[in-house]
C-alpha positions as CSV (number, residue, x, y, z in Angstrom):
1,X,28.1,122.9,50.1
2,X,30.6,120.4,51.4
3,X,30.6,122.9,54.8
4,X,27.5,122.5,55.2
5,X,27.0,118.8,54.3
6,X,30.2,118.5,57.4
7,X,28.4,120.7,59.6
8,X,25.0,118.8,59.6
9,X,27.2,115.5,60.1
10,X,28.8,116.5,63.4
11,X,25.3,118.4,64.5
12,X,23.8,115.0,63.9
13,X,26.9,113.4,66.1
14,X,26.5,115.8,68.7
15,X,22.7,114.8,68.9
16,X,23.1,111.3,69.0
17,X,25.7,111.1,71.5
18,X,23.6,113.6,73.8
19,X,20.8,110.9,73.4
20,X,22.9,107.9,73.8
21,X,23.7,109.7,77.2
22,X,20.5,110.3,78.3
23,X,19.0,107.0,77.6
24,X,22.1,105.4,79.6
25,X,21.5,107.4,82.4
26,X,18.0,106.8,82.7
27,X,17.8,103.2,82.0
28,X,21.4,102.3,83.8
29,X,22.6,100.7,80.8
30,X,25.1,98.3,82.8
31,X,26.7,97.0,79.2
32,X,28.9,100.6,80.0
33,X,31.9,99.3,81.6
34,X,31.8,102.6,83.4
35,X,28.4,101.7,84.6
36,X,28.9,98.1,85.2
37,X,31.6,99.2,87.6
38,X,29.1,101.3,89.7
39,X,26.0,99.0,89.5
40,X,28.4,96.6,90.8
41,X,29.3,98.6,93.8
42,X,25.7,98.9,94.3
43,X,25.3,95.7,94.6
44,X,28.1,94.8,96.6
45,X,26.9,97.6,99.1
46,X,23.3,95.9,99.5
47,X,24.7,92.4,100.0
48,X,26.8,93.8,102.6
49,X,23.9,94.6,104.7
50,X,22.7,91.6,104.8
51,X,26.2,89.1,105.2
52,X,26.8,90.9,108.6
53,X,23.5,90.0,109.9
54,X,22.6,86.5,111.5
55,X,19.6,85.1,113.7
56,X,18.6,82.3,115.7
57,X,15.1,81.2,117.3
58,X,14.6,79.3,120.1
59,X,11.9,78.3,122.7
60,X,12.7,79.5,126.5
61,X,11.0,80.0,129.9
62,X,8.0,77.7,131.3
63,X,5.7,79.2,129.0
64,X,8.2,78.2,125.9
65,X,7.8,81.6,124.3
66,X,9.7,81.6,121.0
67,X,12.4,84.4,121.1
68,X,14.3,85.4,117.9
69,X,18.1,86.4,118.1
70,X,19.5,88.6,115.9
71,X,23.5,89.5,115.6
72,X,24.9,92.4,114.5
73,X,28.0,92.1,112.5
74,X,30.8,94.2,110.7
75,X,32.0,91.9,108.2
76,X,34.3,94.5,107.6
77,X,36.6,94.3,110.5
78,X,34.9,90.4,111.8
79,X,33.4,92.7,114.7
80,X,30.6,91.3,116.4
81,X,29.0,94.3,117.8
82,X,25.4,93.7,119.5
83,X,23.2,90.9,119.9
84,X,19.2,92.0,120.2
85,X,16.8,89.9,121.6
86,X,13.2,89.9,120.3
87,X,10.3,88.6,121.3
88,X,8.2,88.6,118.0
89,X,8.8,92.4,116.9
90,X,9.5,94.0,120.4
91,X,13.1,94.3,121.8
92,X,13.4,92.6,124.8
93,X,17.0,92.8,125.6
94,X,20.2,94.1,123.9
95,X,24.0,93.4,124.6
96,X,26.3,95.3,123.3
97,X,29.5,92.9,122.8
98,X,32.0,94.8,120.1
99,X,34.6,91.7,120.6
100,X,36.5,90.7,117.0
101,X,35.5,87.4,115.8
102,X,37.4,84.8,113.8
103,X,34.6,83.7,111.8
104,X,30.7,84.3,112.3
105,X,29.4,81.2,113.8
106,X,26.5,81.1,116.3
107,X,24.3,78.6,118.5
108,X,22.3,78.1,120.9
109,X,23.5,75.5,123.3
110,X,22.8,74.3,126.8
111,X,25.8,74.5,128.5
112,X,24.9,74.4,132.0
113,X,22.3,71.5,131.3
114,X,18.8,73.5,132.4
115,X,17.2,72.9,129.6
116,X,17.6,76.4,128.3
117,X,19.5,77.5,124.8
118,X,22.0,79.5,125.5
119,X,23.4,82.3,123.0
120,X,27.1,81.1,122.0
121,X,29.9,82.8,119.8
122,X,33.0,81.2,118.7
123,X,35.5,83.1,119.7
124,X,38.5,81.3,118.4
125,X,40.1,77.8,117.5
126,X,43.6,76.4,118.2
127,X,46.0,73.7,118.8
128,X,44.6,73.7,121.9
129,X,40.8,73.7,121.6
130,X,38.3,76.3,120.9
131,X,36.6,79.2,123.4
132,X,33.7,80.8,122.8
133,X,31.4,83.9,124.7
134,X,28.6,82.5,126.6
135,X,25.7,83.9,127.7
136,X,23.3,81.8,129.8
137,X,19.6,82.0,129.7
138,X,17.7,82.6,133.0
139,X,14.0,81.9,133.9
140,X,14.4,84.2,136.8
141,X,15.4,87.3,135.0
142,X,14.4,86.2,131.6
143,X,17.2,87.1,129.8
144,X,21.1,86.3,128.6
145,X,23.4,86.5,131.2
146,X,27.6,86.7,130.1
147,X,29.1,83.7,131.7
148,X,32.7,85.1,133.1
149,X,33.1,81.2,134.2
150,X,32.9,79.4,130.9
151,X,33.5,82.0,128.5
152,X,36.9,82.9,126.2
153,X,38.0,79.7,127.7
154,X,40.2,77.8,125.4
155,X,39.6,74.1,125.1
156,X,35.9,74.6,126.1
157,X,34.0,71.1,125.4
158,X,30.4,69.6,126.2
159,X,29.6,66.1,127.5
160,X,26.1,65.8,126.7
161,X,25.9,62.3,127.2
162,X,27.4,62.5,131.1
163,X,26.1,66.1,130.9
164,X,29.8,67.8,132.1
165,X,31.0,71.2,131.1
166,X,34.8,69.5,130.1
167,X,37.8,72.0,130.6
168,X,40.7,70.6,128.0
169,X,44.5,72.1,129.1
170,X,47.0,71.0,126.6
171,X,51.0,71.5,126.8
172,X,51.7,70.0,123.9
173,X,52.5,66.7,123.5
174,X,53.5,65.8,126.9
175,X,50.9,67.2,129.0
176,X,47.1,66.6,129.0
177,X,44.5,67.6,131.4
178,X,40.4,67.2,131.0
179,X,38.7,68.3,134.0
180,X,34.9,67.3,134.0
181,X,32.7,70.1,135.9
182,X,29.2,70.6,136.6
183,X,26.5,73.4,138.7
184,X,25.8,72.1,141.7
185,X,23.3,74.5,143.4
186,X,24.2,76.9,140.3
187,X,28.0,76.4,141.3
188,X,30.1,75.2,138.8
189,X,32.4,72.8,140.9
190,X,34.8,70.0,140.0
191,X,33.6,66.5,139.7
192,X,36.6,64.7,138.5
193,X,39.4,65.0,136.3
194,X,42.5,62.8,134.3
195,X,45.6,64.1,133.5
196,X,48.0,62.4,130.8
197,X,51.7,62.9,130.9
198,X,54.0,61.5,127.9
199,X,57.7,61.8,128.3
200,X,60.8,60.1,126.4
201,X,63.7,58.9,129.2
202,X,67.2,59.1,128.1
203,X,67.1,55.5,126.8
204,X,64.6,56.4,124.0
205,X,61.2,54.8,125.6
206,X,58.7,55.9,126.0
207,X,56.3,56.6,129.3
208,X,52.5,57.5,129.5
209,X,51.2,58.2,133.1
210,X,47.8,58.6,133.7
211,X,45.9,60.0,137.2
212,X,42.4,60.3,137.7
213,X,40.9,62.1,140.2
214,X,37.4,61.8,141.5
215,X,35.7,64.2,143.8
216,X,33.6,62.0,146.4
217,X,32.1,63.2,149.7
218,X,34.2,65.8,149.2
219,X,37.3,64.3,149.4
220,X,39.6,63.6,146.1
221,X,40.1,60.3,145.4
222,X,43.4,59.7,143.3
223,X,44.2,57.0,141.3
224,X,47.4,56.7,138.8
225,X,47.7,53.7,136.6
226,X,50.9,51.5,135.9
227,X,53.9,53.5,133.7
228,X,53.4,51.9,130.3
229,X,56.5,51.4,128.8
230,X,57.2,50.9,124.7
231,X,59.6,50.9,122.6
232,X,60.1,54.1,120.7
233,X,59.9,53.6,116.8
């Protein structure tokens, strides 16, 4: 009797258990730790679809037809691999880049003043400035072109105000250059320019020089203002 009274209880285990199993596996009963693992993955898969994917819209041509922008990432290895251009659902241009990125950051911005967007990637930010990849918008073509001119060029700035494409060298301390640009008759040519030098003579002062340089009727002018000499601290 006691046989059969164990028998019946570990029947009664087995059965319970096989159920337990079967309701886990078709409800996903995430309170398994086994389960919460893979739901999780799950999870973490579908995000990841969507975190290396990015878009922009903007207004371009005469007729100010909205496009939409969409970039392709691998958030993976930071590879930015395509950029597809739509115009509402239909694919109206596609460039294949497959350059690493530093971080996933994205504009539009006018940089040769036409009053176009253009599609802009930040390459990369250091001491010295940051570059980015530039492709201009044209009305001719109607589509992105790659800027070889402006683009992976570090210290890259905008003067929107004086409306100058601004090309920032810097040696260091010592040495500082900004030379203001703009397209003239869709040539990007030099407009003017100052250059800072700092040095320390062997007395311990200090010297700043500074020359500006002006483009004008085609000539350079070149000014350089008065060695200012202080007192080092």
């Amino acid at each position: 009797m006691k046989t059969n009274i164990i028998y019946f209880l570990v029947v009664l285990l087995l059965a319970s258990c096989n159920h337990s199993q079967e309701t886990s596996l078709a409800q996903t009963n995430i309170s398994d730790p086994e389960n919460k693992v893979f739901v999780k993955e799950i999870l973490n898969h579908d995000q990841s679809k969507h975190l290396g994917f990015d878009s922009l819209n903007g207004y371009f041509g005469k007729e100010k037809k909205q496009l939409s922008i969409k970039f392709n990432c691998d958030t993976a290895n930071y590879t930015l691999s395509s950029i597809i251009v739509y115009e509402g659902e239909k694919v109206i241009q596609k460039i294949n880049v497959n350059k690493e990125v530093s971080t996933f950051d994205f504009s539009l911005t006018d940089w040769n003043f036409d009053g176009y967007p253009d599609i802009t990637v930040l390459d990369n930010c250091g001491s010295g400035g940051c570059a980015y990849w530039i492709w201009n918008y044209s009305p001719a073509q109607a589509k992105f072109i790659y800027n070889k001119e402006l683009s992976e060029k570090l210290g890259l700035e905008l003067d929107t105000l004086g409306k100058f494409i601004i090309f920032h060298y810097r040696e260091g301390f010592s040495n500082e250059i900004w030379d203001s640009m703009q397209y003239v008759n869709n040539k990007l040519s030099f407009i003017k320019g100052v250059q800072r030098e700092r040095w320390t003579d062997n007395s311990g002062k200090s010297w700043v020089k500074r020359t500006s340089t002006r483009k004008i009727n085609n000539n350079l002018e070149i000014n350089i203002d008065s060695a200012i000499v202080t007192n080092s601290p």
